[in-house]
Backbone as ProteinMPNN parsed JSONL, in Angstrom:
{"seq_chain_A": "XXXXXXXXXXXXXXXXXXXXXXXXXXXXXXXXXXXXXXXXXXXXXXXXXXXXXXXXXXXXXXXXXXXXXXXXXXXXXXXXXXXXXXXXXXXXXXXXXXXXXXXXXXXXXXXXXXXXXXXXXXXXXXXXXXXXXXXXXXXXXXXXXXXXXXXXXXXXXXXXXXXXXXXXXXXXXXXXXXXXXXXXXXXXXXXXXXXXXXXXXXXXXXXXXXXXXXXX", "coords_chain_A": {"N_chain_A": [[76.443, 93.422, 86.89], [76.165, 92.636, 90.169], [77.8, 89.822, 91.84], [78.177, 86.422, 93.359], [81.197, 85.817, 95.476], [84.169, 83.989, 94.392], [86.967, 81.325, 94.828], [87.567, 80.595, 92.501], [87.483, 82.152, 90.454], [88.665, 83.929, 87.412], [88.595, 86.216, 86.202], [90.189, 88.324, 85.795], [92.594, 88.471, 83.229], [95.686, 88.987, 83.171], [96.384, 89.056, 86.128], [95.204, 86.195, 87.257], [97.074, 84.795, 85.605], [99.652, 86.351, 87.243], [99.37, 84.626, 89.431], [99.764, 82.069, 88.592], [102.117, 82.467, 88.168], [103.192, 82.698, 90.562], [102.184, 80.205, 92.49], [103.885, 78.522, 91.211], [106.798, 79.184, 91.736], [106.25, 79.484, 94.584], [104.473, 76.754, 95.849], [103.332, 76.158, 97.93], [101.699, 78.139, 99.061], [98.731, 79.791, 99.132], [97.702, 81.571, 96.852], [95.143, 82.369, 95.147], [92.211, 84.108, 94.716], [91.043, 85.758, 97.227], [89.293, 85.061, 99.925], [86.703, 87.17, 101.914], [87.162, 87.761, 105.234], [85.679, 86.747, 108.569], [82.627, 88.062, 110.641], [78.996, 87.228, 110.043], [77.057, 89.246, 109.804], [78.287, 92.042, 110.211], [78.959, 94.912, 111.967], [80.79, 96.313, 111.72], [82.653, 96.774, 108.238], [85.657, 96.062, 106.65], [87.73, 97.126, 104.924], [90.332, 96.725, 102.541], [93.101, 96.953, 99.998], [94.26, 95.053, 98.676], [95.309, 91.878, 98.22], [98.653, 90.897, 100.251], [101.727, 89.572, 99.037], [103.315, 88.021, 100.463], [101.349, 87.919, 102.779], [98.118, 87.71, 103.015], [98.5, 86.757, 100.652], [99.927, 84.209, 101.223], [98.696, 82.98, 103.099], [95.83, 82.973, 102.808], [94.479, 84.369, 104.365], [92.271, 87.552, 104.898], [94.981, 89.897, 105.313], [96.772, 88.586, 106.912], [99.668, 87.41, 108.28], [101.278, 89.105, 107.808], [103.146, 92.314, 107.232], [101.49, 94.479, 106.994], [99.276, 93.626, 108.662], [100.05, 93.838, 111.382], [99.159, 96.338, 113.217], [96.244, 96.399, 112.462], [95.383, 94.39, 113.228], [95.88, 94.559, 116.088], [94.764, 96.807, 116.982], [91.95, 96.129, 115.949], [91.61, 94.146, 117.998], [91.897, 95.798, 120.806], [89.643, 97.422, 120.711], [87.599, 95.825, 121.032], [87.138, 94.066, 118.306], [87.962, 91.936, 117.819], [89.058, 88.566, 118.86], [91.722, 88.219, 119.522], [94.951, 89.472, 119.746], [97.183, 88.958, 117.489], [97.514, 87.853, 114.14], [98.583, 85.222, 112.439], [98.722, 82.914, 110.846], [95.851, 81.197, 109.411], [94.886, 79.039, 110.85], [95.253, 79.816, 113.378], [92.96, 80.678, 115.325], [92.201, 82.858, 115.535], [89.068, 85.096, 115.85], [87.1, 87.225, 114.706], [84.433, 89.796, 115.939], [81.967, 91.033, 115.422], [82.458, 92.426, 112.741], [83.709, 92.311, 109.45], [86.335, 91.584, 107.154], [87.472, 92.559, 104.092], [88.969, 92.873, 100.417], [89.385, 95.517, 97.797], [90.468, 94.541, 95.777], [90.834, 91.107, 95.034], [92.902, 89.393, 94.296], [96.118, 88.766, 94.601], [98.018, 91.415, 93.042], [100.756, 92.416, 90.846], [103.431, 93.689, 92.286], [101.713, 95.219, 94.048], [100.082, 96.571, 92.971], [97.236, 96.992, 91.648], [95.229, 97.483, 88.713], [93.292, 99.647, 87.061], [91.402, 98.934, 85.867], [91.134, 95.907, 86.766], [90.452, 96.808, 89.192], [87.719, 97.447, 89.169], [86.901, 95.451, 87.452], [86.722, 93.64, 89.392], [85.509, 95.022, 91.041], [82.074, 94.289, 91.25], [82.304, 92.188, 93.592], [82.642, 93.607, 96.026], [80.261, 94.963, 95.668], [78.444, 93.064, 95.782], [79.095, 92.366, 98.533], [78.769, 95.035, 99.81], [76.01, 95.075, 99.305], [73.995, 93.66, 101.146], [74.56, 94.328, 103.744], [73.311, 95.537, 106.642], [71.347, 98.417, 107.374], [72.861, 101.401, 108.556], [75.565, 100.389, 109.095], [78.817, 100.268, 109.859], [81.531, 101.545, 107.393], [84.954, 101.201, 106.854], [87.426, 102.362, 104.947], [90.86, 101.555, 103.722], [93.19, 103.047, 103.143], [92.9, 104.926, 99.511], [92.299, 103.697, 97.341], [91.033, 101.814, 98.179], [88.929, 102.812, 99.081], [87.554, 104.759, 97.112], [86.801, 102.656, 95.727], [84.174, 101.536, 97.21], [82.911, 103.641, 97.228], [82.65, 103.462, 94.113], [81.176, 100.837, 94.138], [78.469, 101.343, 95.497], [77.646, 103.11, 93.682], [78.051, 105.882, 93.349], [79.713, 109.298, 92.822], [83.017, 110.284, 93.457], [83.952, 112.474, 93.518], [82.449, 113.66, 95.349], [82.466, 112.528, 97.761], [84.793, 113.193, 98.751], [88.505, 111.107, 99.52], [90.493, 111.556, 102.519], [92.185, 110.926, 105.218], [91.3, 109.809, 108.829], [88.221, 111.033, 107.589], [84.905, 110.658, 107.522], [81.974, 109.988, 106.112], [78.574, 109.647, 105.487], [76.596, 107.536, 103.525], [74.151, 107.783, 100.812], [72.736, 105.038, 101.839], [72.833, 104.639, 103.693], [74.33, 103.58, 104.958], [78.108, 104.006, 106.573], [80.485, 105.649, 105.784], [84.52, 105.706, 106.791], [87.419, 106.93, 106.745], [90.917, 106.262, 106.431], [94.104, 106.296, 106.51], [96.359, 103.557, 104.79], [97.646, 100.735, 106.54], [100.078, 100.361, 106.058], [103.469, 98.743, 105.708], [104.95, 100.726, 104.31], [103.597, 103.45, 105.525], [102.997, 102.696, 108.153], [106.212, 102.918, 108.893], [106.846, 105.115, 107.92], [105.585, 106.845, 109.276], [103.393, 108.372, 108.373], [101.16, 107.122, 109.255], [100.134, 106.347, 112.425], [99.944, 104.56, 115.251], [98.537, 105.876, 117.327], [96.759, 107.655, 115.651], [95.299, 106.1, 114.097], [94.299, 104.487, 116.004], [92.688, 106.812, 116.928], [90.805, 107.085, 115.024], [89.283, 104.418, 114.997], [88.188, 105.273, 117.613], [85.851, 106.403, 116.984], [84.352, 105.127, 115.377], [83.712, 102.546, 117.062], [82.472, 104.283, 118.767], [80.455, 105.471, 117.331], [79.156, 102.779, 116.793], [78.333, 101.699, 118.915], [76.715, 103.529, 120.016], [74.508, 103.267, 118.204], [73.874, 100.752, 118.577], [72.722, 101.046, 120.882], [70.155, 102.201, 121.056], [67.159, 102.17, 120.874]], "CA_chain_A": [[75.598, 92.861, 87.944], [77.031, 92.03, 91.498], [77.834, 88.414, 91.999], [79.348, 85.853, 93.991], [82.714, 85.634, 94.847], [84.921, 82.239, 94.199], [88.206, 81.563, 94.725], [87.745, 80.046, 91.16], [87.255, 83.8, 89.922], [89.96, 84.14, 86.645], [88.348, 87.136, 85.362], [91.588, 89.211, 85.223], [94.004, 87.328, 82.641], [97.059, 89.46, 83.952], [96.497, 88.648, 87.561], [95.681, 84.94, 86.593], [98.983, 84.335, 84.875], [100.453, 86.191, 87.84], [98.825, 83.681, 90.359], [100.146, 81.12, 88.292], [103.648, 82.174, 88.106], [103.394, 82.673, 91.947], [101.733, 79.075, 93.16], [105.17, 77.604, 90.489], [107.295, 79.762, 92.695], [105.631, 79.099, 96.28], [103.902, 76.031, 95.617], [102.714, 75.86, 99.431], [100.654, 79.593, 99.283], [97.323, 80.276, 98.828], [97.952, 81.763, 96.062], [94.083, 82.483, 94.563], [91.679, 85.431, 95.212], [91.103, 85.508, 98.895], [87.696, 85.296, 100.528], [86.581, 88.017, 102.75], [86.894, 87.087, 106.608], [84.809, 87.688, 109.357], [81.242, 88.063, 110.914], [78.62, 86.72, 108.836], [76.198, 89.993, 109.919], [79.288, 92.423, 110.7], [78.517, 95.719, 111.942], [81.787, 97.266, 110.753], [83.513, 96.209, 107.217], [86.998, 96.817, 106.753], [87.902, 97.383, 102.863], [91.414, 96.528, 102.015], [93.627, 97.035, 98.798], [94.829, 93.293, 97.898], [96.24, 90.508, 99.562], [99.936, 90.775, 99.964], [102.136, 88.701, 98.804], [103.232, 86.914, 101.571], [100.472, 87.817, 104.074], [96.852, 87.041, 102.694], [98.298, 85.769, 99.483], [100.143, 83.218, 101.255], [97.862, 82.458, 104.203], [94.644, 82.817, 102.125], [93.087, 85.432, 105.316], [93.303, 88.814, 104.553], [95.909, 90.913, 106.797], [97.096, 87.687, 108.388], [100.655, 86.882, 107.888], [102.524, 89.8, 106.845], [103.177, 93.618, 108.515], [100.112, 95.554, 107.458], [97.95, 93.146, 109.661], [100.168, 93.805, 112.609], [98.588, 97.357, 113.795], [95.38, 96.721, 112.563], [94.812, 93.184, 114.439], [96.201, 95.268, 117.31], [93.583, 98.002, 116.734], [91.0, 95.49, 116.343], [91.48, 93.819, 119.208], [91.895, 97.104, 121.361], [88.722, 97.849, 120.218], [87.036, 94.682, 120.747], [86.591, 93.784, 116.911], [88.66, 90.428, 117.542], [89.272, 87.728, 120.239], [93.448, 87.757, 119.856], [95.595, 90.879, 118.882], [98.362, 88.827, 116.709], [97.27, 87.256, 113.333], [99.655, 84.893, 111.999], [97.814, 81.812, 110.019], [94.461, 80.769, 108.583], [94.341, 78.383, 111.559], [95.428, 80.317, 114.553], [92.278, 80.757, 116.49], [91.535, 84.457, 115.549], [88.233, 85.12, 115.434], [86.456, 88.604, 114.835], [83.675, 90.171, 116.387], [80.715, 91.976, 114.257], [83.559, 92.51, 111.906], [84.544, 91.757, 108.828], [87.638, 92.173, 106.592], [87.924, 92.417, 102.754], [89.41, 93.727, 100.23], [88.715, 96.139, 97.187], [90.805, 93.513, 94.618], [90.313, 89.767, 95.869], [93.678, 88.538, 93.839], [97.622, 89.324, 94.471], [98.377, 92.313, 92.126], [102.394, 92.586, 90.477], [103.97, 94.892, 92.298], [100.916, 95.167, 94.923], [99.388, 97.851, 92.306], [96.332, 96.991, 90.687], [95.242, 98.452, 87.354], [91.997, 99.983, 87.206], [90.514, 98.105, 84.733], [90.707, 94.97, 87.413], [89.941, 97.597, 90.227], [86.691, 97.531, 87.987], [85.998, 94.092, 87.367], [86.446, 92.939, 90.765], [83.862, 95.637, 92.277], [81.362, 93.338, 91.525], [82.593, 91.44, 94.328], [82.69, 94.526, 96.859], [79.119, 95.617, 95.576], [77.565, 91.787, 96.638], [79.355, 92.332, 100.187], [77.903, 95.946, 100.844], [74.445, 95.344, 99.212], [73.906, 92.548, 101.826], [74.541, 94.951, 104.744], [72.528, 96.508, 107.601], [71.81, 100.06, 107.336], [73.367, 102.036, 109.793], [77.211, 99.778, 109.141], [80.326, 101.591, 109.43], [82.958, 100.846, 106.466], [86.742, 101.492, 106.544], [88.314, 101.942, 103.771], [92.329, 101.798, 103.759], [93.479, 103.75, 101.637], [92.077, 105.552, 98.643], [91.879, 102.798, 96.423], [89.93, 101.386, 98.986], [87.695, 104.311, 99.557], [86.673, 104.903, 95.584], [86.499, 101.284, 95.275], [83.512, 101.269, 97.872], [82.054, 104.926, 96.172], [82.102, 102.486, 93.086], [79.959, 99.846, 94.518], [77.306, 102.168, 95.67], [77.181, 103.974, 92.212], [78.505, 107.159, 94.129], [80.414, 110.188, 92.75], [84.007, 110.063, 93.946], [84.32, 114.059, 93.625], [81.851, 114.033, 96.367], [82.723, 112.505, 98.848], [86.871, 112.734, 99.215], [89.425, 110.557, 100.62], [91.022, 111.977, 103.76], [92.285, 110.532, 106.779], [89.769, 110.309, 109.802], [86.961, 111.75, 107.151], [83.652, 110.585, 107.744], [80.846, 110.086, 104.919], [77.019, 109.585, 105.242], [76.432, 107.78, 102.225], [72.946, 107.46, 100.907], [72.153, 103.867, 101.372], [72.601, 104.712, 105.193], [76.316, 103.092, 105.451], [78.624, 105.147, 107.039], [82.009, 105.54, 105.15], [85.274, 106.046, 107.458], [88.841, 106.944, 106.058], [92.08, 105.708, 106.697], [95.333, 105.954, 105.764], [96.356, 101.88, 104.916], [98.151, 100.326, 107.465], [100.858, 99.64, 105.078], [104.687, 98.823, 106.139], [105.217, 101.853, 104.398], [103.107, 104.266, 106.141], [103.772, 102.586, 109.676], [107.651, 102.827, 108.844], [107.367, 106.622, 107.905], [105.163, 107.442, 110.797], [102.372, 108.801, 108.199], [99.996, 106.15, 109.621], [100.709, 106.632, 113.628], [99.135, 103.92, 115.834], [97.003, 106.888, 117.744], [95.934, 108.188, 114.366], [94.735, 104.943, 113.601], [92.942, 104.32, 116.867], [91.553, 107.861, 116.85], [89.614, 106.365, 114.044], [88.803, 103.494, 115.6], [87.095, 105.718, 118.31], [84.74, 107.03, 116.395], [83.99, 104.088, 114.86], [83.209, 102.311, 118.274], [81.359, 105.106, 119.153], [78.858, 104.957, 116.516], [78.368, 101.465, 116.112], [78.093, 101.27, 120.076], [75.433, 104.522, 120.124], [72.962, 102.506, 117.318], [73.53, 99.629, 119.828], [71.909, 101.148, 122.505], [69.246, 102.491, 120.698], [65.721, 100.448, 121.082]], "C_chain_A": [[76.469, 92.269, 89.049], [76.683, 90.312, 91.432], [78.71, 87.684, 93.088], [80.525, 85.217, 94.486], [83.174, 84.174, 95.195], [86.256, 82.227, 94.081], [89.192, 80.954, 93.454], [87.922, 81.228, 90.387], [88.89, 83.736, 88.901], [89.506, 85.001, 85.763], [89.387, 88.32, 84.818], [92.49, 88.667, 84.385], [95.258, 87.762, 83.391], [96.675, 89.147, 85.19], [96.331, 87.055, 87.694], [96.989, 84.478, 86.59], [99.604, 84.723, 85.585], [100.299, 85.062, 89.204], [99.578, 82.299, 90.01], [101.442, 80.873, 88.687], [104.161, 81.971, 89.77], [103.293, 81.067, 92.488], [103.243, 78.296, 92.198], [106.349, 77.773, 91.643], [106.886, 79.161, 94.667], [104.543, 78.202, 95.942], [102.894, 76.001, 97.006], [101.923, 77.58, 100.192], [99.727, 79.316, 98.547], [96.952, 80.445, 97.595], [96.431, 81.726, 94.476], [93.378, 83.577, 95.241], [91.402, 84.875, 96.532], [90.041, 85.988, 99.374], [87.716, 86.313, 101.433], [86.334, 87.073, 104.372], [86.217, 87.643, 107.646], [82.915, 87.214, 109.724], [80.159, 88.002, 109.835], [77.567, 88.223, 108.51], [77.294, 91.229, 110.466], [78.366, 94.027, 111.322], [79.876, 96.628, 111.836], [82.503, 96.138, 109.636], [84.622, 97.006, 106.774], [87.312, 96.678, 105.066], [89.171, 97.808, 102.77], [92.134, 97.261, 100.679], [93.394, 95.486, 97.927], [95.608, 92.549, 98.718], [97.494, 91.43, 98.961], [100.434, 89.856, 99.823], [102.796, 87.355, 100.204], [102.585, 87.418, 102.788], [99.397, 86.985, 103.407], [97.086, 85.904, 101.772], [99.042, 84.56, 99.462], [99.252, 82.361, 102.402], [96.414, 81.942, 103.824], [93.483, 83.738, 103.527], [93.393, 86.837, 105.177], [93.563, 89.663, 105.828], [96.687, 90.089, 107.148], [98.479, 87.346, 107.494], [101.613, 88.038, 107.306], [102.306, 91.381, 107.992], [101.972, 94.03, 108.931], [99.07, 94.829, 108.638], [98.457, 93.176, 111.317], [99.408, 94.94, 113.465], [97.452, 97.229, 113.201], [94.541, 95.414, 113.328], [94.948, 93.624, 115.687], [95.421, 95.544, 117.66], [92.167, 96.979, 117.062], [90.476, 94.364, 117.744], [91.59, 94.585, 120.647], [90.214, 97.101, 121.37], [87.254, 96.894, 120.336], [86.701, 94.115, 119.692], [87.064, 92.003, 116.931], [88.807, 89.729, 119.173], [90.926, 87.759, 120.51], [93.951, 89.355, 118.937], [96.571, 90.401, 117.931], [97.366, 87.69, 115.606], [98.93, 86.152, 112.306], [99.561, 84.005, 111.311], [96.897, 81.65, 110.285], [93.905, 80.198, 110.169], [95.02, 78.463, 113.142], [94.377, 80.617, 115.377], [91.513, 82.393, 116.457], [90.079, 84.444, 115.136], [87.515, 86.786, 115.221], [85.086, 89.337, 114.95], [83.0, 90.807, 115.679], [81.589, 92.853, 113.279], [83.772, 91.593, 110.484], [85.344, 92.149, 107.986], [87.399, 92.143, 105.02], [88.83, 92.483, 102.175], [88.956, 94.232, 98.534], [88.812, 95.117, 95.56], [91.052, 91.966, 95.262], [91.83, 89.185, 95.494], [95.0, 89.42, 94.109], [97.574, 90.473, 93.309], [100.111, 92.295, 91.508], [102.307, 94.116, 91.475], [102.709, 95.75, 93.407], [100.074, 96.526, 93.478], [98.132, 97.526, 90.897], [95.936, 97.843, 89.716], [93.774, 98.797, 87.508], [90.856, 98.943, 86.695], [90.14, 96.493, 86.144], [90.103, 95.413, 88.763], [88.195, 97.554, 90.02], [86.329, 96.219, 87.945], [85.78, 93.322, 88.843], [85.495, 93.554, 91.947], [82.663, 94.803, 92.233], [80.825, 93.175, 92.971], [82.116, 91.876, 95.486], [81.111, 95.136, 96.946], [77.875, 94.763, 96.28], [78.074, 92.211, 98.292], [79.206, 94.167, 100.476], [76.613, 95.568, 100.456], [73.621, 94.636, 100.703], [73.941, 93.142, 103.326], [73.811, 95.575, 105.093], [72.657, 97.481, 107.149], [72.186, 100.586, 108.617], [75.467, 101.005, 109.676], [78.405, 100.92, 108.82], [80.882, 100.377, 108.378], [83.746, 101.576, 107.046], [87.596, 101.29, 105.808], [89.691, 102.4, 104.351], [92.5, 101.889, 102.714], [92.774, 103.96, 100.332], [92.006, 104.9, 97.517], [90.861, 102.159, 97.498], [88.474, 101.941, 98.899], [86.492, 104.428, 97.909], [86.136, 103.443, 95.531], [84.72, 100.743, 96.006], [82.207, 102.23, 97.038], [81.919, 104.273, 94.728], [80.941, 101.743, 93.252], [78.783, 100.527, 94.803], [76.917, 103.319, 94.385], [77.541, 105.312, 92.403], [79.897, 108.224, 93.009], [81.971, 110.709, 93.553], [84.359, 111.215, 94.487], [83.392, 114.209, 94.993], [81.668, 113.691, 97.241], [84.65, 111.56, 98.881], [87.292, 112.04, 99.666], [90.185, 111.797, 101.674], [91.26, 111.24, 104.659], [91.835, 110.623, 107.7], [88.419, 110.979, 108.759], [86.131, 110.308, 107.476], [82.314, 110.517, 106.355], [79.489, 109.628, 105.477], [76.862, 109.118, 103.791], [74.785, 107.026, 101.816], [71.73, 106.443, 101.164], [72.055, 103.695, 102.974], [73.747, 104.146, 105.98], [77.292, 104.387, 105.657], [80.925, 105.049, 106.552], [83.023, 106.235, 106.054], [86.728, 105.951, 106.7], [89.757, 106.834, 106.73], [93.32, 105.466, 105.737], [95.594, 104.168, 105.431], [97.642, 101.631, 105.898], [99.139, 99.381, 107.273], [102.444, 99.441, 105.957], [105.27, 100.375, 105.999], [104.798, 102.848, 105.24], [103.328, 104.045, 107.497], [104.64, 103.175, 109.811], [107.793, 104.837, 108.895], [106.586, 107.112, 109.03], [103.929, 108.429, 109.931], [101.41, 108.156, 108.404], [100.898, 106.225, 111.528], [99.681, 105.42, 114.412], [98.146, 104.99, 116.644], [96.304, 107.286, 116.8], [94.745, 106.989, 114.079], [93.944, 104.834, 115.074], [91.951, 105.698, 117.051], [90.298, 107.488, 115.775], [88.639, 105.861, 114.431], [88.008, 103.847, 117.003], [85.817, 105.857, 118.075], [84.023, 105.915, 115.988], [82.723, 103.198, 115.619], [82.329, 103.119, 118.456], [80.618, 105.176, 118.759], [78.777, 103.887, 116.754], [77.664, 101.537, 117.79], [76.756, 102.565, 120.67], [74.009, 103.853, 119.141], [72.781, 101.491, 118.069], [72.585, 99.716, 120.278], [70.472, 101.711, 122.263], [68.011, 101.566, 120.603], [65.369, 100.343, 119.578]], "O_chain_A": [[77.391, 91.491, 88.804], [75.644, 89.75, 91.087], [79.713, 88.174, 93.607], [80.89, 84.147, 94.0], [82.689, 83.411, 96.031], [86.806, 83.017, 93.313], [90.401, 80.818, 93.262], [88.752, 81.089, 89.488], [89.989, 83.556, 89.424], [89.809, 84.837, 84.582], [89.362, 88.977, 83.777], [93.463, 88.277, 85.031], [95.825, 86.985, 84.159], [96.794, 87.986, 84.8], [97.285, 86.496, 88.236], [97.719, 83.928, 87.415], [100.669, 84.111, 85.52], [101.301, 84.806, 89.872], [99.952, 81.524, 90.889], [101.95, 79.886, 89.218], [105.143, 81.339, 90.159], [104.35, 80.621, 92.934], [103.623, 77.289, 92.796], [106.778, 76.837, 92.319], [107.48, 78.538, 95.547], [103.498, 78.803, 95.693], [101.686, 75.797, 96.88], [101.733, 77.94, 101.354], [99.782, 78.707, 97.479], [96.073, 79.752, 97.084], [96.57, 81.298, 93.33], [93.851, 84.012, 96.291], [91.528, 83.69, 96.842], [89.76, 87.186, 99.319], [88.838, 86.497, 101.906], [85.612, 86.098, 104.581], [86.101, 88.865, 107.744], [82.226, 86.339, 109.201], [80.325, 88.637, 108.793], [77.243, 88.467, 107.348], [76.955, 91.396, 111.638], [77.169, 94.142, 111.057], [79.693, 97.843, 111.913], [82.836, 94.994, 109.943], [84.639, 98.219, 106.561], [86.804, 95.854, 104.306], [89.415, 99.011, 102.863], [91.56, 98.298, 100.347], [92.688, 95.071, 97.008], [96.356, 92.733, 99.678], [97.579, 92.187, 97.994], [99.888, 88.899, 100.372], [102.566, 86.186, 100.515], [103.224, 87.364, 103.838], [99.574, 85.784, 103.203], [96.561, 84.791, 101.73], [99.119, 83.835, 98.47], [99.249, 81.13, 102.426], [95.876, 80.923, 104.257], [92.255, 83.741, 103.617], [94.526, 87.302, 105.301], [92.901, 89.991, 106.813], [97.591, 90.568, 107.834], [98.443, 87.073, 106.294], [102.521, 87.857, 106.495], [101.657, 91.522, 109.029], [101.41, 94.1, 110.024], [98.26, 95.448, 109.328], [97.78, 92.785, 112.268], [98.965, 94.503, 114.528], [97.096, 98.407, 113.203], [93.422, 95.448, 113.841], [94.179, 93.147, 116.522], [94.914, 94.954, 118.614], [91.499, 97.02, 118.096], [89.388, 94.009, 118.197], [91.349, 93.9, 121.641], [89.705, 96.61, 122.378], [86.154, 97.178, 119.863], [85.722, 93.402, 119.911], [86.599, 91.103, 116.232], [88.689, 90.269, 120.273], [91.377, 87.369, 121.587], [93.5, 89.987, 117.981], [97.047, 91.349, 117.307], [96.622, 86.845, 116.104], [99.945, 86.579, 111.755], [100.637, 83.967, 110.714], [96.633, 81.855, 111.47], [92.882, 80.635, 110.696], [95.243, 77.51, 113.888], [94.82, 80.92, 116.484], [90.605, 82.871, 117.138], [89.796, 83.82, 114.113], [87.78, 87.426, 116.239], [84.552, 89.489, 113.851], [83.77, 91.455, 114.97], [81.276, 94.034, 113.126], [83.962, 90.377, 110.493], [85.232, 93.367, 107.848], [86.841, 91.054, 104.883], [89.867, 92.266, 102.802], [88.225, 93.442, 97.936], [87.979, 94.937, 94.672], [91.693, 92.048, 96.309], [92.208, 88.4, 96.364], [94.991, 90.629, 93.879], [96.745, 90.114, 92.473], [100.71, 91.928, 92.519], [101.575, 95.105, 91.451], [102.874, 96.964, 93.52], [99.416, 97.398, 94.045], [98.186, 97.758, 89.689], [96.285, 99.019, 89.827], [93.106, 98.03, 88.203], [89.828, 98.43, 87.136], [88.976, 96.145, 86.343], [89.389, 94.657, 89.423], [87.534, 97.669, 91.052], [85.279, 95.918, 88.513], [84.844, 92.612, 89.209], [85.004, 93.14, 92.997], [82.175, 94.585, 93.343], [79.787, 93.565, 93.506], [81.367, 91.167, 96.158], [80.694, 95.676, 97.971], [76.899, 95.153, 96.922], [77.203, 92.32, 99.155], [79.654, 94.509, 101.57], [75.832, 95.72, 101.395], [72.669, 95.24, 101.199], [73.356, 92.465, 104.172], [73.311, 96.371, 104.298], [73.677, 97.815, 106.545], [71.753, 100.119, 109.67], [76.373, 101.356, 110.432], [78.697, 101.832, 108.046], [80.819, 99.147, 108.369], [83.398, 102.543, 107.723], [88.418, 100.374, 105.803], [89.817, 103.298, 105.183], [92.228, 101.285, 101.676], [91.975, 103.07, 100.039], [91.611, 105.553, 96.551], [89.673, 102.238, 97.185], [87.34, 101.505, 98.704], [85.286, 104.261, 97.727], [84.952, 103.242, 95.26], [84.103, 99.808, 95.496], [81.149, 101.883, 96.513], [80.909, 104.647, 94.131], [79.885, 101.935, 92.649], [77.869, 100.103, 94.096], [76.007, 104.148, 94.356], [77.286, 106.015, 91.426], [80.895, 107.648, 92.576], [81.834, 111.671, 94.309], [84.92, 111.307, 95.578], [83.818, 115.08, 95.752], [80.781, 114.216, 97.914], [85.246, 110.485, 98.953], [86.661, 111.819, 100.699], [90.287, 112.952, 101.259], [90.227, 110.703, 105.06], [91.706, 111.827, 107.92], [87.533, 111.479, 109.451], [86.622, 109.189, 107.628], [82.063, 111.614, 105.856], [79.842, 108.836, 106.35], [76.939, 109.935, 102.873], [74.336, 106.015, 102.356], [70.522, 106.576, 100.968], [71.364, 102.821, 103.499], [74.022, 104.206, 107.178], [77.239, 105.464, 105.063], [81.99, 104.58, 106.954], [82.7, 107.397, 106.299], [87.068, 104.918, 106.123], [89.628, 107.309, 107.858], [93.493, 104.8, 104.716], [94.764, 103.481, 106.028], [98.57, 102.44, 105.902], [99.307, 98.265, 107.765], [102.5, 100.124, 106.979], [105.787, 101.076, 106.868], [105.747, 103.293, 105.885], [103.799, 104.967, 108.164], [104.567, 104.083, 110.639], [108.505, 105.568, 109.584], [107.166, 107.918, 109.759], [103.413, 109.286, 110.649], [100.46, 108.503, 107.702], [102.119, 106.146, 111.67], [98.511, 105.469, 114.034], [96.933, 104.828, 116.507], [95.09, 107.321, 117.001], [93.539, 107.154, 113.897], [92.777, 105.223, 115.037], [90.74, 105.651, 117.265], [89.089, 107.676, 115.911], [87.483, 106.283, 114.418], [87.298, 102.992, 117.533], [84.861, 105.523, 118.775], [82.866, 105.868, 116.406], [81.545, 103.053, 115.294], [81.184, 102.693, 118.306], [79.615, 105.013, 119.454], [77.654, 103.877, 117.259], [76.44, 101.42, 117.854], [76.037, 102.359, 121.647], [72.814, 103.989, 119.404], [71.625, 101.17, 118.342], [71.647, 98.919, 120.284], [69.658, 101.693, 123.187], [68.023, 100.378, 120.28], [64.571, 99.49, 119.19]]}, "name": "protein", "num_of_chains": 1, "seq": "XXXXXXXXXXXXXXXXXXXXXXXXXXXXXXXXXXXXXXXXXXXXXXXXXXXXXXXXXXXXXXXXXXXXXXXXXXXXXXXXXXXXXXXXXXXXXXXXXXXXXXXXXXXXXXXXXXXXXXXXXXXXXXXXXXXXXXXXXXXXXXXXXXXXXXXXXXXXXXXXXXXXXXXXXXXXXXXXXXXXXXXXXXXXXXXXXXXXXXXXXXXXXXXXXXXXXXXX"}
C-alpha cells in the first residue's frame, strides 16, 4: 500500500546502517532519506536515482550540491522550471516552477547502487507522489532505474514500455512518461548525456505541458 514518506523511514536495514556510518563520518550532512522538492501541484515530475553522497545526501535537496544537478538546474531554468540556474544549498533561494524533483530511492545507496529489493520497498514512496497527480503530467525519469521504478508504481509492464533516451510513453493513467539518460558526472564527462540531447528533451516536454496549458 502507498504511504507517506518520512525522513524517519528505516525500512531498508542495509541503507540504515549505511546512513549511520555516514552521519559518524560527516556529522554536519543530511544524511537521512531526502524529501522530494518542488511544486506542491507540479505539472512536470522529475524521477531521480538516489541522493548522492555529497549532493542531496549532504544538502538534504535532491540534485543540489553535487555535479549531476549542475546541467539539469541549468536545463530547468532554460526552460523556465526554476527561478535560478545554479543549485548549491537547501537555503539558496532556488525555487521551482510547476516542478518537482524526486527520486526513485529516497536514502544514500553504498556505492550509489541500490539493490532491488530496496528499489522495491521504497516504490511505495514514488507510487503516493504519482497517485496524487493531475492527469495529463509529464514525468522524467533519469535513467532506467528511474524509468522502471515509475512503470512499478503504476503497476505497468516494463517489457512494454522501454527505456530509451528521448522515448516518450502514454501511460494509462494519462501521465506522460519521458526518458532520459541521468545527468550523471559520468555521462556528462563521456559526452553520452550532451547538454542539447538533454534540452531536446526538455523541448518536448515544454511543448506538451505548454499545449494542455492553452487548452480551455
Amino acid at each position: 500500500m502507498p504511504k507517506t514518506f518520512s525522513t524517519d523511514c528505516a525500512d531498508c536495514p542495509r541503507l540504515s546502517e549505511f546512513l549511520i556510518q555516514v552521519r559518524h563520518k560527516h556529522p554536519d550532512y543530511f544524511a537521512k532519506p531526502v524529501p522530494p522538492f518542488g511544486a506542491d501541484s507540479p505539472r512536470l515530475l522529475i524521477v531521480g536515482l538516489a541522493p548522492g553522497m555529497h549532493g542531496a545526501n549532504r544538502t538534504g535537496r535532491p540534485f543540489t550540491g553535487d555535479h549531476a544537478g549542475i546541467l539539469l538546474y541549468e536545463t530547468l531554468h532554460r526552460f523556465g522550471f526554476s527561478n535560478q540556474a545554479h543549485s548549491e544549498h537547501a537555503k539558496d533561494g532556488l525555487k521551482l516552477i510547476a516542478c518537482k524533483i524526486t527520486n526513485a530511492v529516497k536514502c544514500l545507496p553504498p556505492e550509489n547502487k541500490p539493490e532491488r529489493i530496496e528499489i522495491k520497498q521504497c516504490n511505495n514512496y514514488l507510487q503516493d507522489e504519482l497517485n496524487v497527480l493531475d492527469e495529463n503530467v509529464s514525468v522524467l525519469a533519469l535513467g532506467q532505474i528511474a524509468h522502471q521504478a515509475v512503470l512499478m508504481a503504476q503497476g505497468l509492464k516494463i517489457k512494454e514500455f522501454p527505456f530509451g533516451h528521448a522515448a516518450e510513453h502514454q501511460l494509462p493513467s494519462g501521465l506522460t512518461l519521458f526518458d532520459s539518460y541521468h545527468c550523471s558526472r559520468y555521462n556528462t564527462q563521456t559526452r553520452r548525456l550532451t547538454p542539447e540531447m538533454f534540452q531536446a528533451v526538455f523541448t518536448r516536454i515544454r511543448s506538451k505541458i505548454d499545449l494542455i496549458s492553452s487548452q480551455p
